[in-house]
C-alpha positions in Angstrom: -173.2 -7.5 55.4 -171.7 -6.7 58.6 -173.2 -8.9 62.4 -174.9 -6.3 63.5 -176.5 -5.8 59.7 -178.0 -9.9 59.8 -178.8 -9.3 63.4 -181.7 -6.4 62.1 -182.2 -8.3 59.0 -183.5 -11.6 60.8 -185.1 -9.1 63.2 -187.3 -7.6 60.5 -187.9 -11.1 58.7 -189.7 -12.7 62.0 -191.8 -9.1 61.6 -193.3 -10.7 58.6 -197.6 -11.3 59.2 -197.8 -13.8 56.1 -194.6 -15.8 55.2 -193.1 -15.7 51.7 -193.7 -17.4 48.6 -191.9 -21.2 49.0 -192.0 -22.6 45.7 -189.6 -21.4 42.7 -192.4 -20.3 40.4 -194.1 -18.8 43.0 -191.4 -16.4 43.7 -190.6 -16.1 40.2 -193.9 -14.8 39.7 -193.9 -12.3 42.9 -190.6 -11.2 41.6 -191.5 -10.1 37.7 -194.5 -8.4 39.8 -192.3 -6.3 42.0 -189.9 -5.8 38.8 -191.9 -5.8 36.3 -190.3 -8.2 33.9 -188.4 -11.2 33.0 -185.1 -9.2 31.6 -185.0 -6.9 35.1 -185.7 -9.9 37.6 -182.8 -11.9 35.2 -180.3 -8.9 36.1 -181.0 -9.0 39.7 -180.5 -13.0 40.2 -177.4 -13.2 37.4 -179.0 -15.2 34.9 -180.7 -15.4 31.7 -184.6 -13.8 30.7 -184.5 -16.8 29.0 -184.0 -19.3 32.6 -186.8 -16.8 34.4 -189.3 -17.4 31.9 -188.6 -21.0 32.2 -189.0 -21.0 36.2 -192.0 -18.7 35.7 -193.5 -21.6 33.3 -192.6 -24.3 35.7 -190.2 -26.0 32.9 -187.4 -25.8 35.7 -188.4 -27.1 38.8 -185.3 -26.4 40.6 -182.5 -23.5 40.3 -179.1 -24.3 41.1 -178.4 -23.6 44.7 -176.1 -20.4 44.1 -179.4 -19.0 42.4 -182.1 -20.2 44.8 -180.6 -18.2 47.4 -180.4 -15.5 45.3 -183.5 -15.3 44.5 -184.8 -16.3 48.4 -183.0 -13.1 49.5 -184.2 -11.2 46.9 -187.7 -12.3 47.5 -186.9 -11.4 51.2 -185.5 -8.1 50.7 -189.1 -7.2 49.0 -191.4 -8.8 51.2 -193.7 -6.7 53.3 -191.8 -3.5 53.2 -194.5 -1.8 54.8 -194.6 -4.0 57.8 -191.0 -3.8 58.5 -191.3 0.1 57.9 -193.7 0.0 60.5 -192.1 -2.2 63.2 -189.0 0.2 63.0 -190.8 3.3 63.2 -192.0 1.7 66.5 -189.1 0.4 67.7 -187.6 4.3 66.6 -190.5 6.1 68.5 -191.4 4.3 71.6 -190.5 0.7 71.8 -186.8 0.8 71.4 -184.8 -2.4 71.1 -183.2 -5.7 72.6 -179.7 -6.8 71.8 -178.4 -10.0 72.9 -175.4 -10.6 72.6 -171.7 -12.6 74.1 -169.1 -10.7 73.3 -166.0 -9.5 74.8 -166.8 -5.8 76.2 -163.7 -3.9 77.0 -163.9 -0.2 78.6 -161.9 2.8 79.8 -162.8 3.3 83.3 -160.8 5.5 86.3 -157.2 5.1 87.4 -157.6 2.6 90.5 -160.4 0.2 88.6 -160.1 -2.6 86.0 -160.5 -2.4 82.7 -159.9 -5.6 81.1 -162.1 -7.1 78.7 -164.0 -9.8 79.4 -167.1 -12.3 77.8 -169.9 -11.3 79.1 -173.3 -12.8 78.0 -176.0 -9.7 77.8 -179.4 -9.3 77.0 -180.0 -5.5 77.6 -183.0 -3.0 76.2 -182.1 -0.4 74.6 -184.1 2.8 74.4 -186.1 4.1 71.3 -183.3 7.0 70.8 -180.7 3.5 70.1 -183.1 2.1 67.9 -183.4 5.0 65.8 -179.8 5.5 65.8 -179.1 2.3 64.6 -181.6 2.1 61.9 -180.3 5.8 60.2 -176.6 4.5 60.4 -177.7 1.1 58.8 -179.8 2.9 56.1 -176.4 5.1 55.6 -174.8 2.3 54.5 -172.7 2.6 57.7 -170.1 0.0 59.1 -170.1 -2.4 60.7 -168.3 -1.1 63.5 -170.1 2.0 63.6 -172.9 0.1 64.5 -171.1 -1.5 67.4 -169.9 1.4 68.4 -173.9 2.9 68.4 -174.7 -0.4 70.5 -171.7 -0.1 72.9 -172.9 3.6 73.7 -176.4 2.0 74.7 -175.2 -0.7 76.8 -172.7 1.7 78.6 -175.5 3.8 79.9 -178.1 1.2 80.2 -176.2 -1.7 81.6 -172.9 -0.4 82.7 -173.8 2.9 84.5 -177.7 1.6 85.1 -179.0 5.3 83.3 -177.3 7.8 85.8 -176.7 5.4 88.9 -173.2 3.7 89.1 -170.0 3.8 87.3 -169.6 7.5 86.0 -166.0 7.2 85.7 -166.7 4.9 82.9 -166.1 6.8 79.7 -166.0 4.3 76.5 -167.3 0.6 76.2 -166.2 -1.1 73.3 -167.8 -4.4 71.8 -165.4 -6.9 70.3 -165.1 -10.7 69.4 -169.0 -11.2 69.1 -169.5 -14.8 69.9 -173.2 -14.1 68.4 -175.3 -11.3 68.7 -179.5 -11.1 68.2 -181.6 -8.1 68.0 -185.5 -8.0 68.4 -188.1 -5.6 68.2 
């Protein structure tokens, strides 16, 4: 997973209304409900039907740390898909969303101006049309950089030319060496 990809992931995880199960046979047990049993949620987490039946029963207290995060991620992934459908469908429609960010934004601008990249430290809102842009090019499986380049567009006519009112000479915005980067919506 690309920046921009854990950006909307930890986005839609602070969506959720009730927080995930916490204990290991807890989210055993919502996993063998979500995939109905103990030889499909071994496949997903890479190991035995055998050492899921055992954290189901609560022989195993503890998985090793390689497979506690798999399973925490796929416990995640599954966890109120109907909530995050919705907060994105919102975000798509009419709420549109925030990206903070420090990066280095670089540009293309008229003969007689500066374009040198430089840090810059934003916090800008994006419009709804973004949003939905950014959720069909992630569901696409689309790259990383594509997704920059989706987020560079927004902040070059949101930030940069202020929708219509300054800097139309200004033709592409690029965003490069992301310090860190946070989306919410």
């Amino acid at each position: 997973m690309g920046e921009i990809d854990d950006a909307i992931e930890r986005a839609d995880r602070e969506s959720f209304t009730r927080e995930p199960p916490k204990t290991l046979k807890g989210q055993i047990g919502y996993l063998l409900k979500q995939l109905g049993s103990a030889k499909a949620v071994a496949q997903e987490l890479g190991v035995t039907a055998d050492s899921v039946n055992r954290y189901r029963r609560g022989a195993r207290k503890h998985a090793r740390a390689d497979v506690a995060a798999k399973i925490d991620d796929a416990v995640r992934q599954r966890w109120q898909p109907q909530v995050r459908k919705r907060r994105q469908r919102q975000a798509a429609s009419t709420g549109g969303i925030t990206v903070e960010t420090r990066a280095r934004f670089g540009y293309s601008a008229a003969v007689g101006t500066t374009d040198d990249g430089r840090f810059r430290r934003l916090t800008v809102h994006l419009p709804a049309a973004y949003a939905q842009r950014l959720f069909d090019a992630r569901e696409t499986g689309a790259s990383d950089q594509r997704m920059r380049e989706i987020i560079a567009e927004g902040f070059k006519e949101v930030y940069f030319q202020d929708g219509g009112g300054r800097a139309m000479g200004l033709s592409d915005v690029t965003l490069n060496d992301i310090d860190y980067l946070d989306i919410d919506f």
